[in-house]
C-alpha positions as CSV (number, residue, x, y, z in Angstrom):
1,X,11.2,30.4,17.1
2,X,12.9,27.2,17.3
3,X,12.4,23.9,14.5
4,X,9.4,22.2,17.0
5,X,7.6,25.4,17.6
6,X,7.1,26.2,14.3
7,X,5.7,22.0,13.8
8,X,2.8,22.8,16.1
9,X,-0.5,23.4,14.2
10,X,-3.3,25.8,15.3
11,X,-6.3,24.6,17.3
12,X,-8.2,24.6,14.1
13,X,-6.1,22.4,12.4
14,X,-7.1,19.7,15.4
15,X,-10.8,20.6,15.5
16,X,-11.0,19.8,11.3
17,X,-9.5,16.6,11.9
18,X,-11.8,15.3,14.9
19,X,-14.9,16.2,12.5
20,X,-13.5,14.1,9.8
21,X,-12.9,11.4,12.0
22,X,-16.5,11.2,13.0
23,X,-17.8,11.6,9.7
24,X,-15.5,9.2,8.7
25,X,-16.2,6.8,10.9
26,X,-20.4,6.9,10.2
27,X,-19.6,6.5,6.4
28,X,-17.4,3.6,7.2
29,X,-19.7,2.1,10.0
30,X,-21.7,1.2,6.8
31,X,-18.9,1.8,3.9
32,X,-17.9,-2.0,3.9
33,X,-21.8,-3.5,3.7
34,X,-23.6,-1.0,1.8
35,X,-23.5,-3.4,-1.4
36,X,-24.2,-6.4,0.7
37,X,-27.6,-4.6,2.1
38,X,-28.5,-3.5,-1.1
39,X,-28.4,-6.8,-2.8
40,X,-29.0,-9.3,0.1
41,X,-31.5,-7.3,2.6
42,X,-32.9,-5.2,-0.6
43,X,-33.1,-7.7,-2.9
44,X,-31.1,-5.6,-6.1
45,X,-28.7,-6.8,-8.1
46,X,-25.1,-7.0,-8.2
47,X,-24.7,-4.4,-11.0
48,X,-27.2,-1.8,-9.6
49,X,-26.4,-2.2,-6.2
50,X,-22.7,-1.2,-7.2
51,X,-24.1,1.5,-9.5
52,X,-25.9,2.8,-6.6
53,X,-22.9,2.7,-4.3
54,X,-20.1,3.8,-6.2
55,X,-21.5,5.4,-9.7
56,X,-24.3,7.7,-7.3
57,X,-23.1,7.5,-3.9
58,X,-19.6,7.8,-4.5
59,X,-19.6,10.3,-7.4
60,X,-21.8,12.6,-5.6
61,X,-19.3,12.4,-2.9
62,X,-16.6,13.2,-5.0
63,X,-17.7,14.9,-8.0
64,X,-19.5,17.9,-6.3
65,X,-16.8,19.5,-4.4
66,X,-16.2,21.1,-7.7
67,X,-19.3,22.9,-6.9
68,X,-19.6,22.7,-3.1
69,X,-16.0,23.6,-2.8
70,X,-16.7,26.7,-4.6
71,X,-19.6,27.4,-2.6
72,X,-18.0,26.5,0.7
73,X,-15.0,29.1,-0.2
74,X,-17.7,31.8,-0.7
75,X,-20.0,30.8,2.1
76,X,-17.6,29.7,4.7
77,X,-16.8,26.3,6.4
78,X,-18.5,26.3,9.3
79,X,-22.6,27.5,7.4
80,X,-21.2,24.7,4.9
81,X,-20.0,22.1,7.8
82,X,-23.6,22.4,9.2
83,X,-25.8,22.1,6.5
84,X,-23.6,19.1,5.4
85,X,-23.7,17.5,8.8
86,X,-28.0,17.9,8.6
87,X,-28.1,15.9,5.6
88,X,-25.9,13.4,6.4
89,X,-28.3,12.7,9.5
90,X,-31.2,12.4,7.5
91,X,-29.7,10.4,4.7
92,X,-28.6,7.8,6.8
93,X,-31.6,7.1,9.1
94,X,-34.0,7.1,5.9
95,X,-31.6,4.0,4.4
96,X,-31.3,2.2,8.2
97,X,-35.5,2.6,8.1
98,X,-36.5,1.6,4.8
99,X,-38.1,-1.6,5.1
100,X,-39.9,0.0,8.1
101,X,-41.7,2.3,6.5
102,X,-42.1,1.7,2.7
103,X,-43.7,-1.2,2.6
104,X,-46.9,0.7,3.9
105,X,-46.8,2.6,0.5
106,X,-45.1,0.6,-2.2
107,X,-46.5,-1.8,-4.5
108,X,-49.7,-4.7,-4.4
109,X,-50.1,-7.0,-1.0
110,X,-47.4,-10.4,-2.0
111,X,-45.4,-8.8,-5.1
112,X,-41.7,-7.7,-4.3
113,X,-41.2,-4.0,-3.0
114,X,-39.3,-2.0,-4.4
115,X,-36.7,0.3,-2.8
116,X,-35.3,2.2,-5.5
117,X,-36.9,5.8,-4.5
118,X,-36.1,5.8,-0.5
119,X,-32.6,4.2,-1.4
120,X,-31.8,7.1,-4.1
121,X,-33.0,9.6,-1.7
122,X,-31.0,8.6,1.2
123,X,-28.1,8.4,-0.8
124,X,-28.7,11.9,-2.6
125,X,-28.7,13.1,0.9
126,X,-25.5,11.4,2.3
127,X,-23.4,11.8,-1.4
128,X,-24.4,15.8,-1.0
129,X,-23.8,16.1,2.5
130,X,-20.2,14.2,1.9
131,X,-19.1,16.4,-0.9
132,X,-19.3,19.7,1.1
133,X,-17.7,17.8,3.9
134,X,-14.6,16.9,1.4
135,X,-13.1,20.5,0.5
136,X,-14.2,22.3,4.0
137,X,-12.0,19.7,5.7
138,X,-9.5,19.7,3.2
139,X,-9.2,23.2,2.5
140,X,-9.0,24.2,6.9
141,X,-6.0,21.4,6.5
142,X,-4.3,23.5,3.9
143,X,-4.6,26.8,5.5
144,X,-3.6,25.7,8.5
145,X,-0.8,23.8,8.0
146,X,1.2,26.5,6.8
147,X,4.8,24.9,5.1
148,X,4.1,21.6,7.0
149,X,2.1,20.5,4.1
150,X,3.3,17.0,3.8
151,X,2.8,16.1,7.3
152,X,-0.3,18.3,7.7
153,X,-2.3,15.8,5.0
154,X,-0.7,12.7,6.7
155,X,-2.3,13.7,9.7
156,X,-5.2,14.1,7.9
157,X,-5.1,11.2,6.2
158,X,-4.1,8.9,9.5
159,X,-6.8,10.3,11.4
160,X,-9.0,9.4,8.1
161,X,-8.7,5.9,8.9
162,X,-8.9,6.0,13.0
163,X,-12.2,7.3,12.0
164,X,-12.6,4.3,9.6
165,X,-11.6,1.7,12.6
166,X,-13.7,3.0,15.2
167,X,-16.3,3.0,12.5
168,X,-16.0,-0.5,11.2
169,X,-15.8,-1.7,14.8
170,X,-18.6,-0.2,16.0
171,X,-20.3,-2.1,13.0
172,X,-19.4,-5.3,13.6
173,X,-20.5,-5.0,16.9
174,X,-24.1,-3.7,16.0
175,X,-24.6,-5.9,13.1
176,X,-24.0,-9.0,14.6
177,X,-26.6,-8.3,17.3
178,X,-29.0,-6.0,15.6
179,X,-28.7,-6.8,11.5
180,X,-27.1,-4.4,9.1
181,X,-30.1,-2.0,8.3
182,X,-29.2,-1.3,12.5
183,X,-25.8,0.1,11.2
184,X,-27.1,3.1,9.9
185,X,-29.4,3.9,12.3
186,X,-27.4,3.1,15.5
187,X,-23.9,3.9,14.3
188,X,-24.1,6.2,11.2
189,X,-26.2,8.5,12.7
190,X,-24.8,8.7,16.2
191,X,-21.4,9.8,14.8
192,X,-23.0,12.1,12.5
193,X,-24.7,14.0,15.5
194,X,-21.5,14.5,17.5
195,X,-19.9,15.8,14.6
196,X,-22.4,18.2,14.5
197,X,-22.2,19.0,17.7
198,X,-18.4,19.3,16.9
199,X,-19.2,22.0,14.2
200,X,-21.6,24.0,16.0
201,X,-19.6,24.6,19.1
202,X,-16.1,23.9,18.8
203,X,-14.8,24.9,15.1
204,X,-13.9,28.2,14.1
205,X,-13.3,29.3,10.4
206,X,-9.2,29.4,9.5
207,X,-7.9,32.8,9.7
208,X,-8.5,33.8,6.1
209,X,-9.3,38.0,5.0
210,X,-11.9,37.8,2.4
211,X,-11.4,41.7,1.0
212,X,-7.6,42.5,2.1
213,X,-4.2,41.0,2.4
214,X,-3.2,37.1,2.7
215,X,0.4,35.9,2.6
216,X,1.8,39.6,0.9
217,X,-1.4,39.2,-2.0
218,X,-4.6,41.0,-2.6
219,X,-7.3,38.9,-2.2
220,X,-10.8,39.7,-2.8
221,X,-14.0,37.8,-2.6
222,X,-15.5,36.4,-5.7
223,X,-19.3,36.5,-7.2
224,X,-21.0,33.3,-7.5
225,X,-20.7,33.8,-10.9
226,X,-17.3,34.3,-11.1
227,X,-16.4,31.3,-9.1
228,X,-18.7,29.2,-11.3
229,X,-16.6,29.9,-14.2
230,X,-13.8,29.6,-12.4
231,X,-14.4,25.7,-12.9
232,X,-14.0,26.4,-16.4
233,X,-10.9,28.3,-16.2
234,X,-8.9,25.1,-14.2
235,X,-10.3,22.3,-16.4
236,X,-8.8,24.7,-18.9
237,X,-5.5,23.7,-17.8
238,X,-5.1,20.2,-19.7
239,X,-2.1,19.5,-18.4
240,X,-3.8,19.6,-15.0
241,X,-6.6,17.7,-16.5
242,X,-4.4,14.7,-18.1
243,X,-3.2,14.5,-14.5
244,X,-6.6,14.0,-13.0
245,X,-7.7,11.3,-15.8
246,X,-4.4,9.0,-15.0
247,X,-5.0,9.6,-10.9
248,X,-8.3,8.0,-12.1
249,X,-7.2,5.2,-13.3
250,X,-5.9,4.1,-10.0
251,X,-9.2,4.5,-8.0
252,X,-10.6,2.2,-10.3
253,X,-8.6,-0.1,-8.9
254,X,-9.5,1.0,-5.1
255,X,-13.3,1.5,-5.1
256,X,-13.5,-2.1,-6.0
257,X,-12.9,-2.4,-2.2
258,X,-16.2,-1.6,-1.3
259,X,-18.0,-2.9,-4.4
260,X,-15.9,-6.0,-6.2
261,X,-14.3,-7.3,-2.9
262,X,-17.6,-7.4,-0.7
263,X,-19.6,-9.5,-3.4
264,X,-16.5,-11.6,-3.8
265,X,-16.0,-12.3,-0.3
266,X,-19.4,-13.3,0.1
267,X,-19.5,-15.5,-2.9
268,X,-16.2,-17.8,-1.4
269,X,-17.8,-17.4,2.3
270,X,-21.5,-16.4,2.6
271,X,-21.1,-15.4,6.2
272,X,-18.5,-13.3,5.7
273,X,-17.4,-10.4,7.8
274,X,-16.6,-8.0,5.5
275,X,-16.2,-5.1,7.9
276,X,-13.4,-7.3,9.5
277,X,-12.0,-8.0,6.0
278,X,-11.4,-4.6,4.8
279,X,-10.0,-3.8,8.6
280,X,-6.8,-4.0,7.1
281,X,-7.0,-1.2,5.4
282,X,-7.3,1.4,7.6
283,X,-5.2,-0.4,10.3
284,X,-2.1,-0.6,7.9
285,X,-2.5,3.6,7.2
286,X,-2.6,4.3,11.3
287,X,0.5,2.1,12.2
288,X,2.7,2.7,8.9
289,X,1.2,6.1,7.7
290,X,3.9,8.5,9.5
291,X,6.8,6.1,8.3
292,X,5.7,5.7,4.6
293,X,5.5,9.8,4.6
294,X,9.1,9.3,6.4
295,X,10.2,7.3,3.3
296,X,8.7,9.3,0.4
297,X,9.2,12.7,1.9
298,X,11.9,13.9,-0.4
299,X,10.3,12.4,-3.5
300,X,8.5,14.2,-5.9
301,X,4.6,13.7,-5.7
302,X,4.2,12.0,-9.2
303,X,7.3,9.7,-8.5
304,X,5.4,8.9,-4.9
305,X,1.8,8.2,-6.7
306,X,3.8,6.3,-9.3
307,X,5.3,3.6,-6.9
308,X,1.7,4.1,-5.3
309,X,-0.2,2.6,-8.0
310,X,2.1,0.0,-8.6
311,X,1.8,-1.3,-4.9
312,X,-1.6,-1.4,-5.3
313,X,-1.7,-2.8,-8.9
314,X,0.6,-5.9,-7.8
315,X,-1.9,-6.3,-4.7
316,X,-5.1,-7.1,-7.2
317,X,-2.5,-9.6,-9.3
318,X,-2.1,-11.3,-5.9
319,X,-5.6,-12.6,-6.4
320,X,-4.8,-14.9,-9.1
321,X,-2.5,-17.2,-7.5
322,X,-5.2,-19.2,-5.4
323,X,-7.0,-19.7,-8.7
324,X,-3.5,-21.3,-9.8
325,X,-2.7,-22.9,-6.8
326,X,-6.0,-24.3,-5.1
327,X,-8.7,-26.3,-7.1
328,X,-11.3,-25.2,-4.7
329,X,-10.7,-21.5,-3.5
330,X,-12.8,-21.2,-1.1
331,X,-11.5,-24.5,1.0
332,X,-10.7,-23.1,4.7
333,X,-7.3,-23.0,5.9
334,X,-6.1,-22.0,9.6
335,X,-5.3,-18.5,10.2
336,X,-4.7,-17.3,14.0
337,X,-7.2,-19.6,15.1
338,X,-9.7,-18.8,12.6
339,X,-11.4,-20.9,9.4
340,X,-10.3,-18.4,6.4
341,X,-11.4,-19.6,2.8
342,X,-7.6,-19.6,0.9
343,X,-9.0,-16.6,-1.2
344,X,-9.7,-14.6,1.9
345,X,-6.6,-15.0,3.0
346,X,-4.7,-13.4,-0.3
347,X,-7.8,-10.6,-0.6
348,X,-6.3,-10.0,3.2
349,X,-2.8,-9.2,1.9
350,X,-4.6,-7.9,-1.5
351,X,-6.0,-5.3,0.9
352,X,-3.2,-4.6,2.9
353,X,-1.0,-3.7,0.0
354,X,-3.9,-1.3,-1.4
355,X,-3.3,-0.1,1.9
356,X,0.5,0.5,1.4
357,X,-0.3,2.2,-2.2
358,X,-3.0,4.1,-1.0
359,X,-0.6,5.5,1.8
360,X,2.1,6.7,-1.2
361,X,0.1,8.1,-3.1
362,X,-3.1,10.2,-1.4
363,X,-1.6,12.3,0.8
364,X,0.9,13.7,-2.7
365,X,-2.2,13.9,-4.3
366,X,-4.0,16.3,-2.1
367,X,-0.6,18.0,-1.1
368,X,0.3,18.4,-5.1
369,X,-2.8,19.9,-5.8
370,X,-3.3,22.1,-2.8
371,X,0.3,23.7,-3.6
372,X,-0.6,25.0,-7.2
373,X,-4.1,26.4,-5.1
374,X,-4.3,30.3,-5.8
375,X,-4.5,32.0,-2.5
376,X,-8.3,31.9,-1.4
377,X,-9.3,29.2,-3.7
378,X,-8.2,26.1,-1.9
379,X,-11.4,24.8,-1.7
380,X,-12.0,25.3,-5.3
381,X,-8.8,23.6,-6.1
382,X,-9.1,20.6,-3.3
383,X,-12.5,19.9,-4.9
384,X,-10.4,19.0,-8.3
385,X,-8.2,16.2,-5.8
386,X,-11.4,14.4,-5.5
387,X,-12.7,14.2,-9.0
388,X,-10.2,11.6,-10.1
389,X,-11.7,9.2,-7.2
390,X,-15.3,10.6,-8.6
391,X,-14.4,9.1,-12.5
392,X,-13.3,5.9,-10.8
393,X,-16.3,4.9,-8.9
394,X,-18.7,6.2,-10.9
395,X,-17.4,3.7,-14.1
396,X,-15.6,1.4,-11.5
397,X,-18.3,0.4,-9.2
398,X,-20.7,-0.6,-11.5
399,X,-17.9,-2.0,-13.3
400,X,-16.8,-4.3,-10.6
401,X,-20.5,-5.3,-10.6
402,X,-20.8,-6.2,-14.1
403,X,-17.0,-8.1,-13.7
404,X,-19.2,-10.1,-10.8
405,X,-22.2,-10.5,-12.8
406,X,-20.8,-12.1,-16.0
407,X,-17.8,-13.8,-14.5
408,X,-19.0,-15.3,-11.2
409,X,-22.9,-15.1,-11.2
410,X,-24.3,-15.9,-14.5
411,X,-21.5,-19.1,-15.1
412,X,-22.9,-20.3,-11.4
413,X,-26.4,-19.9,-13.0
414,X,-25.6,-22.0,-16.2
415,X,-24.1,-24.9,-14.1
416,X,-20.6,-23.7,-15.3
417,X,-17.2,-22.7,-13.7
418,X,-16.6,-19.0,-12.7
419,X,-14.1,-17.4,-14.4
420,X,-11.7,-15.5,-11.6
421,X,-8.6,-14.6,-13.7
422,X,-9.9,-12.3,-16.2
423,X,-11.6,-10.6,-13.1
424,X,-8.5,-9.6,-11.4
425,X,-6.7,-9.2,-14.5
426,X,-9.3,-6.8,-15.8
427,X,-8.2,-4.7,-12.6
428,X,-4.8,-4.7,-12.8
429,X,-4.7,-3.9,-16.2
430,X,-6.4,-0.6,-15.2
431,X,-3.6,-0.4,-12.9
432,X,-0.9,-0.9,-15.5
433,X,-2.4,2.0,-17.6
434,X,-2.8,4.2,-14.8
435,X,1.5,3.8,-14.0
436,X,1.7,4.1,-17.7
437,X,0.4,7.3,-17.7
438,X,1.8,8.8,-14.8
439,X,5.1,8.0,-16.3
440,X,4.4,10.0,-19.2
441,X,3.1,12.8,-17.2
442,X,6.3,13.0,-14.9
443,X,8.6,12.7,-18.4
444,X,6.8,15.0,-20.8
445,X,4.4,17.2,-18.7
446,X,6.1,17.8,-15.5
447,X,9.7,17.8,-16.1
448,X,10.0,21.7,-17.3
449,X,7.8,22.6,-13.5
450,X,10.2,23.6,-10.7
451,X,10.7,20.9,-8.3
């Protein structure tokens, strides 16, 4: 068998991917206004809105693949594919319908309504529904990518953010004739079905022997009880552990792009399209993802997450120079034909280098933890690559709100100046610590490991 043959991937491997892509693209049909519905259409604040979307919605996603990963490994995929795709459904068209039907049972006639109960439930649903998604995906990826790793996860990761486009797009569109509540219920939802779909007929489990032989070693399926302490045993590594906590670091930085940067943007532009905005995101990963896995491939993973997180780090500091440069940041200048504040302009290339950052380091991440994956447990395992991003929105969304809150919204309230610097400095310092780390890992931790 000749060099290309042994590139191609398995029908599997194709069939995971298009279900991500659809989920994918009906979380980020709504990803970029969540906190913008929550405190605008909803009427909550800038701090609980940003608990709600990254401290709940986001940790659910990503903290419970510790569990749902295990569960999924005992289970199966597809039963755990199904059951997630079901509650994504529901959890979205309860937060598109809301204002439809609570008002009918909440509160006296003329006082505000309250939407904290339907809001938690919806988002219960889609953070639960999400994390099973996370390490079925992931963990079909791994098994079927055989020694093409590295460009198994790009894949992944490229066809992550197609879903993202098509999902952003689609949003635009409905929103601007519909409003956003319209975004779950005409966009979220529809994807959600055909992904179901998707799961029901199309995808088959990855060839795996539960009781037998895999790869030359015994394997043999666990108790629920022994894969629950099996979470012990991992976070009993703490060498693996102190890697996690300084991966965290650095998606403190990145969850601020769906709860700092929206509230920003809408503060220096109130009409803002902030779909549009964070576009440039997932457009960078599909046109430069292949060629920044081209550049890193024969780097180590840390050393690739290291430059990673410094990319993104010197993205947030790029924020600060209209502050210095502009008395008025939100004064529009000409871009392509289009009014842009000055700020938006920067949070574009701000974004974009994210972008570049995000593309170094992710795709090591969930390649660097999938290869130290006991045989059989790569769900389990893959689970762990999302608890760093899990830690970093559920303390870095609410505190992006609370950076917005004391540094943009209560000065406007006094009559006083808002104070941007510290904002982005805040964030980049997180940044700094998180590179810090990582270079202490790589020296102290990692250098006796095998390359």
């Amino acid at each position: 068998m000749d060099s290309k043959e042994k590139a191609r991937f398995p029908k599997t491997f194709w069939t995971a991917n298009t279900i991500e892509l659809f989920e994918r693209a009906a979380y980020y049909s709504m990803a970029s206004f969540m906190v913008i519905y929550l405190k605008e259409v909803l009427g909550m604040s800038p701090t609980f809105a940003t608990f709600l979307n990254g401290s709940l919605l986001w940790g659910l996603i990503y903290f419970m693949p510790i569990v749902s990963g295990t569960l999924a490994d005992k289970y199966g995929f597809k039963r755990s594919l199904s059951l997630s795709f079901l509650m994504l459904f529901f959890g979205y068209l309860i937060m598109g319908n809301v204002q439809k039907f609570w008002p009918a049972l909440a509160g006296d006639r003329g006082s505000a309504i309250n939407y904290t109960v339907p809001v938690v439930v919806a988002i219960v649903l889609i953070g639960l529904g999400g994390s099973i998604v996370k390490p079925c995906i992931a963990g079909t990826i791994q098994k079927t990518s055989g020694l093409y790793a590295t460009l198994g996860f790009s894949i992944f990761y490229m066809v992550i953010n197609i879903g993202s486009i098509t999902g952003r797009g689609v949003s635009y569109f409905i929103r601007t004739n519909l409003g956003i509540p319209a975004i779950f219920t005409y966009a979220s939802t529809v994807f959600i079905f055909i992904g179901l779909l998707v799961v029901l007929f199309i995808y088959r489990e990855p060839e795996y022997v539960s009781d037998g032989l895999k790869d030359g070693q015994q394997v043999k399926k666990k108790t629920l009880k022994e894969a629950i302490l099996g979470i012990f045993v991992v976070l009993g590594n703490l060498k693996f552990v102190f890697f996690l906590v300084v991966i965290a670091l650095f998606w403190f930085l990145y969850v601020q792009l769906y709860n700092l940067i929206p509230l920003f943007l809408r503060h220096i532009d109130p009409n803002a399209p902030v779909e549009l905005y964070t576009l440039a995101n997932p457009l960078m990963i599909v046109c430069f993802q292949l060629l920044i896995t081209r550049l890193v491939k024969r780097w180590t993973p840390v050393k690739s997450i290291l430059l990673g997180v410094g990319v993104t780090t010197a993205g947030m500091l790029l924020n600060i120079l209209p502050v210095l440069l502009y008395s008025d940041i939100s004064h529009r200048v000409s871009l392509a034909g289009l009014a842009i504040p000055i700020a938006g302009i920067f949070l574009l290339i701000s974004i974009a280098s994210m972008a570049v950052g995000e593309m170094m380091a992710s795709p090591r991440i969930y390649e660097y933890i999938g290869r130290i994956a006991p045989k059989g447990e790569e769900g389990l395992y893959l689970g762990y690559a999302n608890l760093p991003v899990a830690i970093g929105s559920i303390l870095g969304g609410p505190l992006g709100g609370a950076l917005y809150q004391k540094h943009i919204a209560s000065p406007l309230q006094a009559g006083q100046s808002p104070n941007y610097i510290i904002i982005w400095a805040t964030i980049a310092f997180l940044g700094v610590c998180s590179m810090a780390g990582l270079a202490i890992y790589d020296r102290l931790l990692a250098r006796d490991k095998s390359r």
